[in-house]
C-alpha positions as CSV (number, residue, x, y, z in Angstrom):
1,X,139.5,63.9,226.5
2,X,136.3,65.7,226.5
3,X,132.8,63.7,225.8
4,X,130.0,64.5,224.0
5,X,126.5,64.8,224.8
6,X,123.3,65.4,223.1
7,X,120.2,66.8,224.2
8,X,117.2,64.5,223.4
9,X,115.2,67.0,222.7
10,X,115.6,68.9,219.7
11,X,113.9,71.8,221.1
12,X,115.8,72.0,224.3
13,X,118.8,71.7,222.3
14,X,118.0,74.6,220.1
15,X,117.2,76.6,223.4
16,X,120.5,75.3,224.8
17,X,122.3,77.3,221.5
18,X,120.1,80.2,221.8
19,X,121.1,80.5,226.0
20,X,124.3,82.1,225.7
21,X,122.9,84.2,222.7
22,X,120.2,85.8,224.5
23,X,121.8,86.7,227.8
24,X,122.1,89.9,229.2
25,X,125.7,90.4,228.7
26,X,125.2,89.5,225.1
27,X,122.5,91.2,224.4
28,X,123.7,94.5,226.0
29,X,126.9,94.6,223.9
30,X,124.8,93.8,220.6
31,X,122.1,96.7,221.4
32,X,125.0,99.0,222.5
33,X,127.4,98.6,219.8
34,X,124.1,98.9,217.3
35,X,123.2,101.9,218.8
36,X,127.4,103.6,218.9
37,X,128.0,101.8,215.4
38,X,125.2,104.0,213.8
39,X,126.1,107.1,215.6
40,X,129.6,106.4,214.4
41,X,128.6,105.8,210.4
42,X,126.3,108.8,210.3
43,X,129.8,111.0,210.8
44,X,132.2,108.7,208.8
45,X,130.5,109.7,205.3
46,X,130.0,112.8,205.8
47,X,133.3,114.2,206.7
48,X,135.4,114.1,203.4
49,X,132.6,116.7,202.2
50,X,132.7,118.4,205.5
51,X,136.4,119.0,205.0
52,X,136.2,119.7,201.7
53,X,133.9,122.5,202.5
54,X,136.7,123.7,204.6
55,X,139.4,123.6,201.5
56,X,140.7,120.3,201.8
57,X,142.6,118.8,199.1
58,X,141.5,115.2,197.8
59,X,144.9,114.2,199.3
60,X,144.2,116.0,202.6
61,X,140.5,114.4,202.6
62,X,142.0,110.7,202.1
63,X,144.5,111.9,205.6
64,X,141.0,113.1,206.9
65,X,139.0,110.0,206.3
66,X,141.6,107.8,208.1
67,X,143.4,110.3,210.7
68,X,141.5,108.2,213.3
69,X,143.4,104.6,211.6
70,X,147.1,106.0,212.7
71,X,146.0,106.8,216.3
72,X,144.3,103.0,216.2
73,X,147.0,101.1,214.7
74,X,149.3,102.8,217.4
75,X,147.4,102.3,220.3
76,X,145.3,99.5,219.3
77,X,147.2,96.3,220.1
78,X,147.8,97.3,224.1
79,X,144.6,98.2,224.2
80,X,143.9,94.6,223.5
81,X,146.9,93.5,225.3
82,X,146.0,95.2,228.6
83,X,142.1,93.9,228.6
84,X,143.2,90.9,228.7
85,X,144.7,91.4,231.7
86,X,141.9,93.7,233.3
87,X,138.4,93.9,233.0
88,X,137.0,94.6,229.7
89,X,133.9,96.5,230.4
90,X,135.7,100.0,231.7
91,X,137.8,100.2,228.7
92,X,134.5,99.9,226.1
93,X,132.9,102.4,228.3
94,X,136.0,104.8,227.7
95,X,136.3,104.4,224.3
96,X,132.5,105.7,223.7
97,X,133.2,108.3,225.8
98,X,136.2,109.1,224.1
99,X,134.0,109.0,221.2
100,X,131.2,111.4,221.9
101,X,133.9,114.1,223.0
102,X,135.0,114.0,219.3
103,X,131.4,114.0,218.7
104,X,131.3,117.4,220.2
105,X,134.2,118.6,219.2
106,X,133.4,118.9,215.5
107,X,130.9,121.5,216.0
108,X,133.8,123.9,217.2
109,X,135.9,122.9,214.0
110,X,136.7,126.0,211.7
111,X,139.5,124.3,210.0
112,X,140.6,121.1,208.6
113,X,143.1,120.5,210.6
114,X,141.0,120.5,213.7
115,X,138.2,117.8,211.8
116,X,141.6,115.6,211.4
117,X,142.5,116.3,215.3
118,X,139.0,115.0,216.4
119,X,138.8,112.4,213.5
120,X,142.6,111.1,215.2
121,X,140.8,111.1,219.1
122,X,137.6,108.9,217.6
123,X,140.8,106.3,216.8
124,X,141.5,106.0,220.6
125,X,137.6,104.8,221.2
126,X,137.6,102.6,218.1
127,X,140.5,100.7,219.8
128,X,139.0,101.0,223.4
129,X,135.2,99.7,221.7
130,X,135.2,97.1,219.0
131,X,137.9,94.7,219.6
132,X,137.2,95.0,223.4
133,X,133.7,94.1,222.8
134,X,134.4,91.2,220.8
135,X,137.2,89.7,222.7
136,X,134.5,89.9,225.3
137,X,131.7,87.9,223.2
138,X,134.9,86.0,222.3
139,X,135.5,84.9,226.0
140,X,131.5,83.9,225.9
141,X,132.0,82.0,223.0
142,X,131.8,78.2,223.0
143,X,133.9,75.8,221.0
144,X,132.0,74.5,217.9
145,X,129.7,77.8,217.9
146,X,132.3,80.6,216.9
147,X,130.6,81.1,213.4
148,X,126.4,81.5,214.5
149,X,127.7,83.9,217.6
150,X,129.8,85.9,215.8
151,X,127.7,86.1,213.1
152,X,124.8,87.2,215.2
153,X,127.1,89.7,216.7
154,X,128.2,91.3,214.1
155,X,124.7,92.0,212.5
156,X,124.7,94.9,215.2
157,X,128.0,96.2,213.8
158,X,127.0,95.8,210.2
159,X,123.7,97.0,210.7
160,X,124.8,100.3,212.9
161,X,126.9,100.9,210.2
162,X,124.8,100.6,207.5
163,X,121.9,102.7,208.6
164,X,123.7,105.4,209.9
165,X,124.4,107.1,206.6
166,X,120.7,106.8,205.8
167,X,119.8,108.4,209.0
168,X,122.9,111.4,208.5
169,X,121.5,112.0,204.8
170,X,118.0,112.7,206.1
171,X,119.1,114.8,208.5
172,X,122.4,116.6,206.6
173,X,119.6,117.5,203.9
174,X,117.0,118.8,206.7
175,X,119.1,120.2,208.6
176,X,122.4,120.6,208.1
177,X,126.0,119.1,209.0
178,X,126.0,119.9,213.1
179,X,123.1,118.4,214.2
180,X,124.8,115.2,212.4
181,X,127.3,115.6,214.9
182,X,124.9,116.0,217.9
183,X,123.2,113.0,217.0
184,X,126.6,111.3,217.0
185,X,127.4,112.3,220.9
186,X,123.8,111.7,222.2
187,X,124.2,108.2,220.6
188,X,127.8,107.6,222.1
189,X,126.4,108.8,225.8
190,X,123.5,105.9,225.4
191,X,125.4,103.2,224.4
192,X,127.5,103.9,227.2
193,X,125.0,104.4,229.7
194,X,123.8,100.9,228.3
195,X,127.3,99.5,229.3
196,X,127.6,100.7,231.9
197,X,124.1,99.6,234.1
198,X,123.7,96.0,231.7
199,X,127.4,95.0,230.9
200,X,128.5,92.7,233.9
201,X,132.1,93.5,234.9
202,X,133.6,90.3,233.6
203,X,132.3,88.2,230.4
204,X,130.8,84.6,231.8
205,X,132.5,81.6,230.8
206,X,131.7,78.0,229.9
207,X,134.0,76.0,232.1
208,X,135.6,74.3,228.9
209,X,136.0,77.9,227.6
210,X,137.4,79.2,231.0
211,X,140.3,76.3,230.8
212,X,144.0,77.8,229.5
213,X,142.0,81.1,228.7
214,X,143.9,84.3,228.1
215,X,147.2,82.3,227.9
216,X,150.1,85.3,228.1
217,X,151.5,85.4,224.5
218,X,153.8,88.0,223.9
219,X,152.8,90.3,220.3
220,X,155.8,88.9,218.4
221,X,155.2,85.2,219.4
222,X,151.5,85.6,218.4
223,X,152.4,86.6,214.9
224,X,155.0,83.7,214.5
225,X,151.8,81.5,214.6
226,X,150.5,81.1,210.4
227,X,146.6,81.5,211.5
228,X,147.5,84.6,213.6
229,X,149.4,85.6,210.7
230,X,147.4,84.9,208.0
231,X,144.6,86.6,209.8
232,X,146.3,90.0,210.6
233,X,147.6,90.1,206.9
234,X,144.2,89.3,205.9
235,X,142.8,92.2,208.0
236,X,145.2,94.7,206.9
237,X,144.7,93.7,202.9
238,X,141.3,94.8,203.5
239,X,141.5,97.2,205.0
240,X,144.0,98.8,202.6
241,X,141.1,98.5,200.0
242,X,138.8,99.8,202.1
243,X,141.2,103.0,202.6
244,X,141.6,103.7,199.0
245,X,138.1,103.2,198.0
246,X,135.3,103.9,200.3
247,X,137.0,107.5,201.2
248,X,136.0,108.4,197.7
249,X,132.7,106.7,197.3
250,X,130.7,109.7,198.9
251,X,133.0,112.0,196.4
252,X,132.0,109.5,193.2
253,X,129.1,109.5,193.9
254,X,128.3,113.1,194.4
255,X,130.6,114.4,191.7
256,X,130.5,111.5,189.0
257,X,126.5,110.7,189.2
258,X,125.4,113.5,191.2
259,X,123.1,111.9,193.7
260,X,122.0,113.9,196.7
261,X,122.8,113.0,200.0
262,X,120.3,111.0,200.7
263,X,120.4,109.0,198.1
264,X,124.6,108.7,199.1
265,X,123.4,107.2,202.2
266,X,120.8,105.4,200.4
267,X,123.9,103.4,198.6
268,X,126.0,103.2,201.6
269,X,123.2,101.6,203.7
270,X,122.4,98.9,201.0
271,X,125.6,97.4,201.6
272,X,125.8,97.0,205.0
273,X,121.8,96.7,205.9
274,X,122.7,93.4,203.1
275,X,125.3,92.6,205.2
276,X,124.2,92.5,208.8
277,X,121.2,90.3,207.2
278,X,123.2,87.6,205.3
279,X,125.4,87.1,208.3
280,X,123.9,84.9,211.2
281,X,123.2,82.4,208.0
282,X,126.6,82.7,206.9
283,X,127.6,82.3,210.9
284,X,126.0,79.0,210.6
285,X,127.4,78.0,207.3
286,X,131.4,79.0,208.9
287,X,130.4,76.2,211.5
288,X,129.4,73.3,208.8
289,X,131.8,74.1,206.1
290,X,135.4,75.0,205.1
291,X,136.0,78.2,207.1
292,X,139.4,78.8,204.4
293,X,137.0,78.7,201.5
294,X,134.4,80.7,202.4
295,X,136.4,83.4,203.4
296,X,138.5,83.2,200.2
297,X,135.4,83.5,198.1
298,X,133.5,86.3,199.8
299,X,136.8,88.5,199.6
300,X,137.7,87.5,196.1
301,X,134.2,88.2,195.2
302,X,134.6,91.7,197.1
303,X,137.7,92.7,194.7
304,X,136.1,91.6,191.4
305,X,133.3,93.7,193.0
306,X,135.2,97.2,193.6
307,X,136.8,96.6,189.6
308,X,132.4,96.8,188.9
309,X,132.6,99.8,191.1
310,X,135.5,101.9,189.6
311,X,133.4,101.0,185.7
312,X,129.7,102.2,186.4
313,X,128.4,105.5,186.5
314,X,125.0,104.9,186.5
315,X,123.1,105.3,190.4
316,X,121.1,101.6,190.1
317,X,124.0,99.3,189.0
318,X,125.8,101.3,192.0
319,X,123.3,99.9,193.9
320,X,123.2,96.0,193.1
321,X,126.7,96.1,193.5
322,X,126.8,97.6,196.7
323,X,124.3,94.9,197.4
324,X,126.4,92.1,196.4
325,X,129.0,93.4,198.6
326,X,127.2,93.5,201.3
327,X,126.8,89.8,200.9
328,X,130.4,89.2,199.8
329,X,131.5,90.9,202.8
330,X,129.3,89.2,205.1
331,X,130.6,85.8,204.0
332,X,133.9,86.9,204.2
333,X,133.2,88.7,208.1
334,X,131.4,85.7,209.5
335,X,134.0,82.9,208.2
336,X,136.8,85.1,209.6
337,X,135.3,86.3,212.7
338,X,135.0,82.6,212.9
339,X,139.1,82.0,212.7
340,X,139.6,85.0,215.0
341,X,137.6,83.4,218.3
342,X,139.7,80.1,217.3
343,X,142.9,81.6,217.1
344,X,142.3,84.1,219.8
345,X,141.7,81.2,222.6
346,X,145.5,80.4,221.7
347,X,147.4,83.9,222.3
348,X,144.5,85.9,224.1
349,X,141.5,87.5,222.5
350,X,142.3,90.7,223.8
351,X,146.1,90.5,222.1
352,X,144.8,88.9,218.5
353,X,142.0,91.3,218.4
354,X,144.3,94.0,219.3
355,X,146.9,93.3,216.6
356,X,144.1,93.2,214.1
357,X,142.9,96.7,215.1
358,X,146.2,97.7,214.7
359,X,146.1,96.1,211.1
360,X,142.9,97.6,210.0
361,X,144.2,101.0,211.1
362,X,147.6,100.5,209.0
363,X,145.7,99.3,206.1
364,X,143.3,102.3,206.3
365,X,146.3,104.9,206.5
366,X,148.1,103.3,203.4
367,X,144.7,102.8,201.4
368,X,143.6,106.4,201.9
369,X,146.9,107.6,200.8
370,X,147.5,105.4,197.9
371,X,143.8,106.3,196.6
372,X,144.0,110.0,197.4
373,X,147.3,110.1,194.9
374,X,145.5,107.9,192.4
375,X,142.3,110.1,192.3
376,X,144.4,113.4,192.0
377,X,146.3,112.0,189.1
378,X,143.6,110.2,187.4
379,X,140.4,109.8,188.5
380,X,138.7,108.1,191.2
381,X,137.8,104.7,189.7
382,X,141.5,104.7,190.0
383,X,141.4,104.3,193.4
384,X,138.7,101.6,193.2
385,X,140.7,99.5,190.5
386,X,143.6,99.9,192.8
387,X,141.2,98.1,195.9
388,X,140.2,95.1,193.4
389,X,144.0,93.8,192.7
390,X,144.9,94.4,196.3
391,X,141.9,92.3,197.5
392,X,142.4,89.3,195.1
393,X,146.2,89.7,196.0
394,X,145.6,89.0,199.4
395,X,142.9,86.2,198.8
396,X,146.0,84.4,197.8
397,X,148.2,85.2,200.5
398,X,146.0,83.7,202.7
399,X,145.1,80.8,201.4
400,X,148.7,80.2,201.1
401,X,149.8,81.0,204.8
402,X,146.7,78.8,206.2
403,X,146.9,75.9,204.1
404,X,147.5,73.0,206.4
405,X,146.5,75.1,208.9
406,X,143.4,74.2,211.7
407,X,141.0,76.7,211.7
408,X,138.8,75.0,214.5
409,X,138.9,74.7,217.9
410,X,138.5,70.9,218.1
411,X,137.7,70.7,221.9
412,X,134.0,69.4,223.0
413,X,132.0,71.3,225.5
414,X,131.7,68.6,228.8
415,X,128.3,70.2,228.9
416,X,125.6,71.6,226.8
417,X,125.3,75.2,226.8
418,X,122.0,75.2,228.7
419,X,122.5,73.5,232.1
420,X,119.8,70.3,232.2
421,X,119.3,67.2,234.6
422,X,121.9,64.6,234.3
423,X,119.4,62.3,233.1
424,X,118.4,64.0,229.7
425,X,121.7,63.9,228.5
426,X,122.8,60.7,226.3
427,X,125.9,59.9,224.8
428,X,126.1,61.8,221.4
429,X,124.7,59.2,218.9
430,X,123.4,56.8,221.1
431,X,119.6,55.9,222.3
């Protein structure tokens, strides 16, 4: 049985939270992912109309768009799998490498086929960066804290992502598609120079955290577990909507309301700049209150919210809703990210974040292709109505597979996160 202490002084025990949150090998990964997240999102947008510049069907630009899911849902969960085993820093350095070669390699693309050849290599270094990098704040992560770390993580993700279309519509409009692509490479090549001299080679561990860490759970076994299950499923639901919709969005937008590029990145910034804002509070909410709930009611919120999506045509309601989204979907991130540290402590961070790679990549590839056929033979609100019912669909599956379920880790650190005298430390509750 662990016991509790708390730190008398409420300022050294909100410097005893912050500690962990503002060491190096935390803050490296949150400035490096910023920096490879935005390089990442400044392409992502841009290539359905890149492709279809090269005579891609709407089909064909749905199999564009998530080329790069296929190779990650293949390769993703041994990716995972094996970093649990080794090191995690060379394989987050590999996959940004991996990266900016794609980078490069769509300034030599004359065809559509080759966009979907690089698009497919930029899967390998999604697998080999994101869930690496947070299996490795995973392994940093103390018991109790899952939510505010996570949800300070991820506001690098979010935020990465959400102002590199801004950045790619100033510069597509200025300049051009290739020096999109440039900007893409020089960013991958930082963010893995960052790695590389600030990263240490293994992720430092609370001692509580260290104990039965990266227990050796076979893929199979981990998804006989409801949490692991109900996690993966969750992943993939959403990812299945994010497929079918957001390939288009650039494509509504431009052909339905006729905004300029700018003011496409304009919209796909607002939700994710929201986003990376909302989440350390929400972080801190997924700590205090029913994980299950919250994450039920930001992704139920997020399918009525792509049914709004598929019905306006008008450029400032598209932009209110993309603001509530951003907020929906930070609720929903930081609650779940939440559930994933827990349930990653039980079959190894590396394989659970691994699995839900290969989930998001699975859900991607059937989204795209379900919303590619819907937009051909309707329109594409189509696809967008098609997002809503799967999201709310899958609200209830998981509710239903975790009910009953723990979605904390219930074990007490023996010590507070900052290391302090024996004598300032009193019994939790006590005088």
């Amino acid at each position: 049985m662990y016991q509790r202490f708390a730190i008398r002084d409420p300022r050294r025990a909100f410097a005893a939270r912050l500690t962990g949150v503002l060491s190096r090998p935390f803050l490296a990964l949150l400035l490096a992912i910023f920096v490879a997240t935005m390089g990442i999102s400044m392409v992502s947008p841009l290539l359905p109309t890149y492709a279809k510049e090269l005579g891609a069907s709407k089909q064909i630009l749905g199999l564009t768009f998530s080329s790069f899911a296929i190779v990650q849902a293949i390769v993703g969960p041994f990716v995972g799998r094996l970093s649990d085993k080794w090191p995690r820093k060379p394989f987050i350095i590999g996959g940004l490498l991996i990266y900016m070669v794609a980078a490069l390699g769509y300034l030599t693309a004359d065809s559509v086929y080759q966009v979907i050849a690089f698009r497919a290599l930029s899967g390998l270094g999604t697998s080999a960066i994101f869930s690496v990098a947070r299996a490795y704040v995973g392994d940093m992560t103390p018991p109790g804290h899952e939510g505010r770390w996570i949800g300070v993580f991820s506001t690098a993700d979010i935020i990465g992502f959400g102002s590199g279309p801004l950045v790619a519509g100033i510069i597509r409009d200025f300049f051009g598609f290739k020096p999109v692509f440039v900007t893409m490479a020089v960013m991958m090549a930082l963010s893995a120079f960052i790695v590389l001299w600030w990263l240490p080679r293994n992720a430092p561990r609370d001692a509580s955290a260290r104990r039965g860490s990266d227990p050796q759970v076979g893929f199979l076994d981990a998804l006989r577990q409801r949490l692991v299950a109900a996690i993966i499923l969750n992943t993939a639901i959403i990812s299945l909507a994010a497929g079918a919709s957001f390939s288009f969005l650039a494509l509504r937008l431009d052909e339905d309301i006729g905004a300029s590029a700018l003011l496409i990145g304009l919209a796909l910034s607002t939700q994710d700049i929201t986003a990376g804002i909302c989440q350390p509070l929400f972080g801190v909410l997924a700590d205090r209150k029913d994980r299950r709930l919250l994450v039920a009611a930001g992704v139920s919120s997020l399918g009525l919210l792509m049914f709004a999506m598929g019905a306006v045509n008008v450029y400032w309601l598209v932009l209110i809703i993309m603001l509530a989204m951003g907020a929906a979907n930070s609720l929903a991130n930081a609650s779940g990210g939440a559930i994933q540290v827990v349930a990653g402590r039980k079959v190894g961070m590396g394989t659970l974040l691994g699995l839900s790679s290969m989930a998001n990549g699975f859900g991607i590839v059937v989204g795209s292709l379900v919303g590619g056929q819907l937009a051909d033979r309707f329109d594409t609100s189509a696809a967008f109505y098609f997002a809503g019912v799967a999201i709310l669909i899958g609200t209830v599956v998981f509710l239903t597979l975790t009910a009953g379920v723990s979605v904390r880790d219930e074990r007490l650190l023996e010590r507070p996160l900052l290391e302090l005298p024996e004598r300032e430390l009193v019994p939790a509750g006590g005088q």
